[in-house]
MARBA-3410 file (N, C-alpha, C, O; in Angstrom, 1 decimal):
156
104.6,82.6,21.7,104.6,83.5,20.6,103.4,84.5,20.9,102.7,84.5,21.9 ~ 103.5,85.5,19.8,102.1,86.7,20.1,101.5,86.5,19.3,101.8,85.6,18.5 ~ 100.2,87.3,19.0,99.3,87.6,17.9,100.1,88.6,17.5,100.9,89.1,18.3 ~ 99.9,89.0,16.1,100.4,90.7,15.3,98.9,91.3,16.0,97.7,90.9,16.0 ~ 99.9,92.5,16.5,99.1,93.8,17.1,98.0,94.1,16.0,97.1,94.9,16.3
98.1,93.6,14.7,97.5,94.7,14.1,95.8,93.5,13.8,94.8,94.2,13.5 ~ 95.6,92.2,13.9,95.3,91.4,14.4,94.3,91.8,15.1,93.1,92.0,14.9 ~ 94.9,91.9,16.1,94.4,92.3,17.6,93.4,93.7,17.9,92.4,93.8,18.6 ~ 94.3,94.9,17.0,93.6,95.5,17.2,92.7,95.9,15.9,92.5,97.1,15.6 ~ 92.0,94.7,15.2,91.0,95.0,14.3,89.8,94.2,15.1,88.6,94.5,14.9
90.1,93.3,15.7,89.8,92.8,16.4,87.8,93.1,16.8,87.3,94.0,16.2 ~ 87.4,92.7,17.3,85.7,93.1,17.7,86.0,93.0,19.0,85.6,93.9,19.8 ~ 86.5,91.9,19.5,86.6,92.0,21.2,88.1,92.6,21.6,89.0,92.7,20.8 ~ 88.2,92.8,22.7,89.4,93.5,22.9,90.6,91.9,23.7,90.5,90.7,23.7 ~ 91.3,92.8,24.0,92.6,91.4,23.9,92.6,90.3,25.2,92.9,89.2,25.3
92.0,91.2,26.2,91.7,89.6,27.3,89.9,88.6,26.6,89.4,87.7,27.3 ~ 89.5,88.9,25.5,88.6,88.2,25.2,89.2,87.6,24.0,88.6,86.5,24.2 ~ 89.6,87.4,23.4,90.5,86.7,22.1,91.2,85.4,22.5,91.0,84.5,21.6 ~ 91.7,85.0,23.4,92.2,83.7,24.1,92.5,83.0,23.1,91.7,82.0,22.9 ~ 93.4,83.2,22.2,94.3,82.8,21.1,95.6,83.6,22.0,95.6,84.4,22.8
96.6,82.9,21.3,97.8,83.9,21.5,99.2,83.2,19.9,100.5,83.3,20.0 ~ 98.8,82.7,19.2,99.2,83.0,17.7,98.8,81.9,16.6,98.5,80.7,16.8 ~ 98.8,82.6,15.5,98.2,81.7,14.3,99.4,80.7,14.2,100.6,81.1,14.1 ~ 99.0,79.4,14.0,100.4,78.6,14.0,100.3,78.6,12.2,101.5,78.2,11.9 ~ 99.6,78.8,11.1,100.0,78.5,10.0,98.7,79.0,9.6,97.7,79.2,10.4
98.7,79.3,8.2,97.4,80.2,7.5,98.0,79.6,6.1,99.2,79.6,5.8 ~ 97.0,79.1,5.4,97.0,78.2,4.4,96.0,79.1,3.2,94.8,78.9,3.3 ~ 96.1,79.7,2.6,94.8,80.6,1.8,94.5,79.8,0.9,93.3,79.3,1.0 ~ 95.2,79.5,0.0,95.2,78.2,-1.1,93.6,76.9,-0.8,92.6,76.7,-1.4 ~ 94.2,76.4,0.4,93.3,75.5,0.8,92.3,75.9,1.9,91.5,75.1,2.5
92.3,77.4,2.0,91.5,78.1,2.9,91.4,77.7,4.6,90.4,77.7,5.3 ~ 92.5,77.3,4.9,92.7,76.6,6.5,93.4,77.8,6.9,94.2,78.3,6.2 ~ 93.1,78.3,8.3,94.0,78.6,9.5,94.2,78.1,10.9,93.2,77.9,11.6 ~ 95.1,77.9,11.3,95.5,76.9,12.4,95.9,78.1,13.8,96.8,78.9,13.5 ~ 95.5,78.1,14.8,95.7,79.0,15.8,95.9,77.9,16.9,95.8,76.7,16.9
96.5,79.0,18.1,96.6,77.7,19.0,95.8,79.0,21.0,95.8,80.1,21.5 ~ 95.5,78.1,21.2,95.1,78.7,22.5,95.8,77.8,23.9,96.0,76.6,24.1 ~ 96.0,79.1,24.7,96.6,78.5,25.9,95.8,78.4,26.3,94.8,79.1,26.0 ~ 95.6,77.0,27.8,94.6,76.6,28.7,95.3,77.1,30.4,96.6,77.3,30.4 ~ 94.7,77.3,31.4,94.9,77.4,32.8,93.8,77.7,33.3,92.9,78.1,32.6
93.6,77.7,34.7,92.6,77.5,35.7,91.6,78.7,35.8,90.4,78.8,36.2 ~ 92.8,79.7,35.4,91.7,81.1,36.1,90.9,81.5,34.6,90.2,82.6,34.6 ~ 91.1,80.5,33.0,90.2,80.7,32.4,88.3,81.3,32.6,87.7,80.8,33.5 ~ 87.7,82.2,32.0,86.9,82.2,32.4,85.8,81.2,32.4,85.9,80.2,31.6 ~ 84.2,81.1,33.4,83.8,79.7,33.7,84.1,78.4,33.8,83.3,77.5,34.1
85.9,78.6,33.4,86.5,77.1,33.8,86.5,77.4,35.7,85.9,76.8,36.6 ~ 87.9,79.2,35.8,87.9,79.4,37.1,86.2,79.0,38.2,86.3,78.2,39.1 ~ 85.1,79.5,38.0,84.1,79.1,38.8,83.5,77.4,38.9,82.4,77.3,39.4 ~ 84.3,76.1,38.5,83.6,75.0,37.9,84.2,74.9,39.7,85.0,75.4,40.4 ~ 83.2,73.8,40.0,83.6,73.1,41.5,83.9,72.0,41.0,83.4,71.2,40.2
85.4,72.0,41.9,86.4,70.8,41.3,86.3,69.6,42.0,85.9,69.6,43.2 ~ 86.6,68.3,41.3,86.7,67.1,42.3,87.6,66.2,41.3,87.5,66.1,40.1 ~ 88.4,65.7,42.0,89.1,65.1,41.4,88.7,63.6,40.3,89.5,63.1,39.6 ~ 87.7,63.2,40.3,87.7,62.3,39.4,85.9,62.8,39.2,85.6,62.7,38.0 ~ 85.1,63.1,39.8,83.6,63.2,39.3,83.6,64.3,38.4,82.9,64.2,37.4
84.4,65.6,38.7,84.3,66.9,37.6,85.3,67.5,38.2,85.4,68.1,39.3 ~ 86.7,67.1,37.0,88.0,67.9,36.7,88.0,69.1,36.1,87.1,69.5,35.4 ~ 89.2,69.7,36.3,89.1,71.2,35.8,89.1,70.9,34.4,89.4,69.8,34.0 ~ 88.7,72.1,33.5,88.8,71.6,32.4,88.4,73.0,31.5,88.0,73.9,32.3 ~ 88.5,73.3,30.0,88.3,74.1,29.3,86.9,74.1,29.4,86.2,73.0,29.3
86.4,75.3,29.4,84.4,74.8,29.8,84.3,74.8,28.1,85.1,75.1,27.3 ~ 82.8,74.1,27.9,82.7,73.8,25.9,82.1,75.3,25.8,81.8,75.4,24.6 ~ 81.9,76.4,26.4,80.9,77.4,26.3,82.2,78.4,25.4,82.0,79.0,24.4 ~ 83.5,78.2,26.3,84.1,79.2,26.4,84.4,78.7,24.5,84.2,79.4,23.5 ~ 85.1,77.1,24.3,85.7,76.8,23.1,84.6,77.2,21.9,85.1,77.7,20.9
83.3,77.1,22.0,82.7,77.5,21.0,82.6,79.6,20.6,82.5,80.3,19.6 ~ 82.8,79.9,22.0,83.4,81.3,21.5,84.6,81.3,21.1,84.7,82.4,20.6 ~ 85.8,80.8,20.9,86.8,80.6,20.3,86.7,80.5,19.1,87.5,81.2,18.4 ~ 85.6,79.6,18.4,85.5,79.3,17.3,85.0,80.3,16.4,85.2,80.2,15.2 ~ 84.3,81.4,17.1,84.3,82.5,16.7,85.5,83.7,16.5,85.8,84.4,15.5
86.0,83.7,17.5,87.8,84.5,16.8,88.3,83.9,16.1,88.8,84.7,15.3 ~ 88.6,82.4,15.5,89.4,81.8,14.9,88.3,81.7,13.7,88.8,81.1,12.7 ~ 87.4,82.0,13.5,86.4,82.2,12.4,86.8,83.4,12.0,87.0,83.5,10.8 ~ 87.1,84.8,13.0,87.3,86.0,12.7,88.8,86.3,12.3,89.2,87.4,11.8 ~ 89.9,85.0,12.7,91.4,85.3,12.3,90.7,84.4,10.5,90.6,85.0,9.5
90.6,83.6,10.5,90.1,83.2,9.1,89.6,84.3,8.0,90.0,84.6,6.8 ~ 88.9,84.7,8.4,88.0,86.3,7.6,89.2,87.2,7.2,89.3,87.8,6.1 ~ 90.3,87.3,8.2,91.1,88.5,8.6,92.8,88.4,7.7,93.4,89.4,7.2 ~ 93.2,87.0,7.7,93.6,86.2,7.2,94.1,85.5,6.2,95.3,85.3,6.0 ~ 92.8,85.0,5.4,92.7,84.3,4.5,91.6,85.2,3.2,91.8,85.3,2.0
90.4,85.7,4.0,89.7,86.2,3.2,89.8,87.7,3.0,88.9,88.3,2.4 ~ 91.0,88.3,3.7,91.0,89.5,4.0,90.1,90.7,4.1,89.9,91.8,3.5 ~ 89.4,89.9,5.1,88.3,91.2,5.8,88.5,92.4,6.9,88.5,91.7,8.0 ~ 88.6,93.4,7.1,89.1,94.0,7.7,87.2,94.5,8.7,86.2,94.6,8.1 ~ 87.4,94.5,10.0,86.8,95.4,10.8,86.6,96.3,10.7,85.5,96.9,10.7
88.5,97.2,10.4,87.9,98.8,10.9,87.4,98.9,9.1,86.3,99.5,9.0 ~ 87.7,98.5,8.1,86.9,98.8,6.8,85.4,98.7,7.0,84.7,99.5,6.4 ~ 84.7,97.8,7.9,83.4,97.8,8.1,83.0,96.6,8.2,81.9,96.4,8.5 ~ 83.9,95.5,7.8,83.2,94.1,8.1,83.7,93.5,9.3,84.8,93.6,10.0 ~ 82.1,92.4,9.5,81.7,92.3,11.0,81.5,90.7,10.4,81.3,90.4,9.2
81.8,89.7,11.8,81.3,88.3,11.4,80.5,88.0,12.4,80.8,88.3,13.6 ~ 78.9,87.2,11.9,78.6,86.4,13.1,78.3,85.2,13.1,78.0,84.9,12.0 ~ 78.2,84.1,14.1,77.7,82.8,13.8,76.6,82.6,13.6,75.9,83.0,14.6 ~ 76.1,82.1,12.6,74.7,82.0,12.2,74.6,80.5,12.6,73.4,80.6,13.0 ~ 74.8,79.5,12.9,74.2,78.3,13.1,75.5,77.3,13.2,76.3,77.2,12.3
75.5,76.5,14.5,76.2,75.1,14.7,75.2,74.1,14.0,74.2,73.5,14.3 ~ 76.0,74.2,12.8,75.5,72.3,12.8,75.9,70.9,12.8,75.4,69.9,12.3 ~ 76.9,71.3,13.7,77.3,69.7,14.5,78.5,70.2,15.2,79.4,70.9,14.7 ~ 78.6,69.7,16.6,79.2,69.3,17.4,79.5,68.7,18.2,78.5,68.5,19.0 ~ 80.8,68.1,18.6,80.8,67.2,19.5,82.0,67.0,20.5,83.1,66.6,20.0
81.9,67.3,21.8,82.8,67.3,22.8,83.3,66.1,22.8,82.5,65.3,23.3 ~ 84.7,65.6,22.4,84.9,63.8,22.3,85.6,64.1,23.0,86.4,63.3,22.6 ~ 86.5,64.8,24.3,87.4,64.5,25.7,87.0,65.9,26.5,86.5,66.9,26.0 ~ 87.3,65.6,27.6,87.4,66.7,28.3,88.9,67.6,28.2,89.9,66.9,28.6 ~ 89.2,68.9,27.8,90.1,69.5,27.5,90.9,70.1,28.8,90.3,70.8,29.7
91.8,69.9,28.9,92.2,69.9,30.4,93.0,71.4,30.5,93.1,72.1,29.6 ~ 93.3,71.6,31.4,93.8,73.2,31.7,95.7,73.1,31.8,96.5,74.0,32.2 ~ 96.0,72.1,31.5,97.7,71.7,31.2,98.5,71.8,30.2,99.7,71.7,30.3 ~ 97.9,71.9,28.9,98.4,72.4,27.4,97.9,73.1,26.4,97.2,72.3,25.8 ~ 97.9,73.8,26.2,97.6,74.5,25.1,96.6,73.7,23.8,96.9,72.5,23.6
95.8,74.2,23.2,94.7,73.5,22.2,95.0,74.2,20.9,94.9,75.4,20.8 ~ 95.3,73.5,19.9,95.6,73.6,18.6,94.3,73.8,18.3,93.3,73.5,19.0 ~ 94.2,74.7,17.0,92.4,74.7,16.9,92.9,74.6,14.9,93.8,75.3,14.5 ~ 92.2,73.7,14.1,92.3,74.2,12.7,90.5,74.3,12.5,89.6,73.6,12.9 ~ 90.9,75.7,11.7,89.8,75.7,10.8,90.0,75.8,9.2,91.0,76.3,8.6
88.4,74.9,8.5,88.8,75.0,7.1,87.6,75.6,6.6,86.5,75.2,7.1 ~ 87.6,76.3,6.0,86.3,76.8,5.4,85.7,75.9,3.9,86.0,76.0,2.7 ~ 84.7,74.9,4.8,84.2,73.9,3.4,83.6,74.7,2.5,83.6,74.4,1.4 ~ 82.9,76.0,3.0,82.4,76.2,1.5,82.0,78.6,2.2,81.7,79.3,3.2 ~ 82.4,78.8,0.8,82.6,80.3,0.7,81.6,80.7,0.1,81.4,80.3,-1.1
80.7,81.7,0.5,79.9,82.3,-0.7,79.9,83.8,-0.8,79.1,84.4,-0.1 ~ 80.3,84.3,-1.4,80.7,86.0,-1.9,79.8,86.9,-2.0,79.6,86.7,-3.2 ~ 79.1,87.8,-1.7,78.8,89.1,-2.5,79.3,90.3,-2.0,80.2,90.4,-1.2 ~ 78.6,91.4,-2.5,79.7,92.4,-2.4,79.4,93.5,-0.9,80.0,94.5,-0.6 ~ 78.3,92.8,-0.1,78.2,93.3,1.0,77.6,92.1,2.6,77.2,92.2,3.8
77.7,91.0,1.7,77.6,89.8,2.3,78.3,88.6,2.2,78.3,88.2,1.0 ~ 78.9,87.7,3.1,80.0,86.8,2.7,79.3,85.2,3.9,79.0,85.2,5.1 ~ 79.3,84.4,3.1,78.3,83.0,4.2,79.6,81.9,3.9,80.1,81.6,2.8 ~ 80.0,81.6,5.2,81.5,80.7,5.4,81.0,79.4,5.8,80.2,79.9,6.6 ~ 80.8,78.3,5.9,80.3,77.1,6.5,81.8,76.3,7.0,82.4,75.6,6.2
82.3,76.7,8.0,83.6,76.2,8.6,83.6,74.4,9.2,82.5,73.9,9.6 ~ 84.2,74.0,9.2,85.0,72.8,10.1,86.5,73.4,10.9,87.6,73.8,10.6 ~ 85.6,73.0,12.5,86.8,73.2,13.6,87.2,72.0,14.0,86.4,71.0,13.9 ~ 88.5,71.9,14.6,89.0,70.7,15.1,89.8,70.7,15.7,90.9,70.5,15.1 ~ 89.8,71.0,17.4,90.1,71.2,18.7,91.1,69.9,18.9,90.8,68.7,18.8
92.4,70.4,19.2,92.8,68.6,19.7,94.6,69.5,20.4,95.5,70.3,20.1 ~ 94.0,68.7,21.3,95.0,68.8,22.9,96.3,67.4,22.7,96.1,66.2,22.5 ~ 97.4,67.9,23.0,98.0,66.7,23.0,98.0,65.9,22.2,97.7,64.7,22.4 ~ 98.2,66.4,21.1,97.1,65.4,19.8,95.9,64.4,19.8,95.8,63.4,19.0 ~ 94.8,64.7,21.0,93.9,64.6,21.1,92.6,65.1,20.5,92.3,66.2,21.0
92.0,64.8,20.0,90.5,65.5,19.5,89.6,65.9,20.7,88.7,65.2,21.2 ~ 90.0,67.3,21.3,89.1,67.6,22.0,87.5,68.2,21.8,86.6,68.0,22.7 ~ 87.3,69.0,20.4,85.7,69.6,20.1,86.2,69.1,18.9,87.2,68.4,18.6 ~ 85.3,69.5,18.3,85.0,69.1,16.7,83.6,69.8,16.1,82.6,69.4,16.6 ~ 83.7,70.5,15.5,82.1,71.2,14.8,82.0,71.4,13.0,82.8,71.2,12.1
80.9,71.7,13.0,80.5,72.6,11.7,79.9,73.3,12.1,79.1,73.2,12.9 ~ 80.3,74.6,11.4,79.4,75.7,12.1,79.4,76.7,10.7,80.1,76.7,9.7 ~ 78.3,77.5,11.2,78.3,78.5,9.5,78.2,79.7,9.7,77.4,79.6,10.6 ~ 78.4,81.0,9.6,79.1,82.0,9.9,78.6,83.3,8.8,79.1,83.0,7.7 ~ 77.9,84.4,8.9,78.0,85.5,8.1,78.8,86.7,8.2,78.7,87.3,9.2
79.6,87.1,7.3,80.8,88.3,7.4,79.6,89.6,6.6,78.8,89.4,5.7 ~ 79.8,90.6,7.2,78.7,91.8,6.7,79.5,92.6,6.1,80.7,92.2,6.0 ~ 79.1,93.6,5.8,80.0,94.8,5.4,79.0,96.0,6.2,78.2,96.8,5.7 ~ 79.3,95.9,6.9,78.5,97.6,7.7,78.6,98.7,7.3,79.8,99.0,7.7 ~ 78.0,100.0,6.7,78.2,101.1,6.0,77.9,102.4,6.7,76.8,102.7,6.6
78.9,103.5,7.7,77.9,103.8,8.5,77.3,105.0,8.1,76.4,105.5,8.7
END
């Protein structure tokens, strides 16, 4: 499937940095959206990893999944909280507070990612999200985080 163009192009990074390619379900109610990302080799800093077959396998690098966690923070905002970019709102991660790599994520299926937003806080030119992600391959738990996130309103 695709992302909606429109998605994409509110986007902050342009379309070879997004490494999503569609929202599997958006829940507003319970404030969850579920995305899914494709994995392969010429990923970036996966492509550069020196491979060996059982000491260090190819694999999704954790560098790249935690910037993931940031678009799928920003399809959340876009989504669920309906924040628009070109209106002027911007998201950034303000702080991991917990994560944890429990498998290595392999470059052979695609990675489900859900996010829930545990807790929302509003104002009228600042928005503080404290997310739970939950990475899992093959219905495997590949990452897992809490991470906490500020949405701005930029005025220019």
């Amino acid at each position: 499937m695709s992302l909606d163009p429109a998605f994409v192009a509110d986007c902050p990074y342009l379309a070879d940095g997004v490494f999503i390619d569609d929202i599997v379900r958006v829940d507003r109610e319970a404030s969850i959206i579920v995305a899914r990302m494709p994995t392969h080799a010429d990923l970036p800093i996966t492509r550069h990893q020196r491979v060996h077959p059982t000491k260090h396998p190819r694999h999704v690098s954790g560098g790249l999944m935690v910037h993931v966690t940031g678009i799928v923070g920003f399809a959340h905002g876009y989504y669920v909280l309906d924040l628009r970019h070109a209106d002027g709102w911007t998201g950034y991660g303000a702080r991991i507070n917990d994560a944890r790599y429990r498998a290595l994520a392999t470059v052979d299926a695609p990675i489900e990612i859900e996010c829930t937003a545990l807790h929302v806080r509003r104002g009228a030119q600042r928005i503080m999200a404290k997310y739970a992600f939950e990475f899992r391959q093959n219905e495997k738990a590949v990452y897992s985080s809490e991470q906490t996130a500020w949405f701005v309103k930029v005025e220019d």
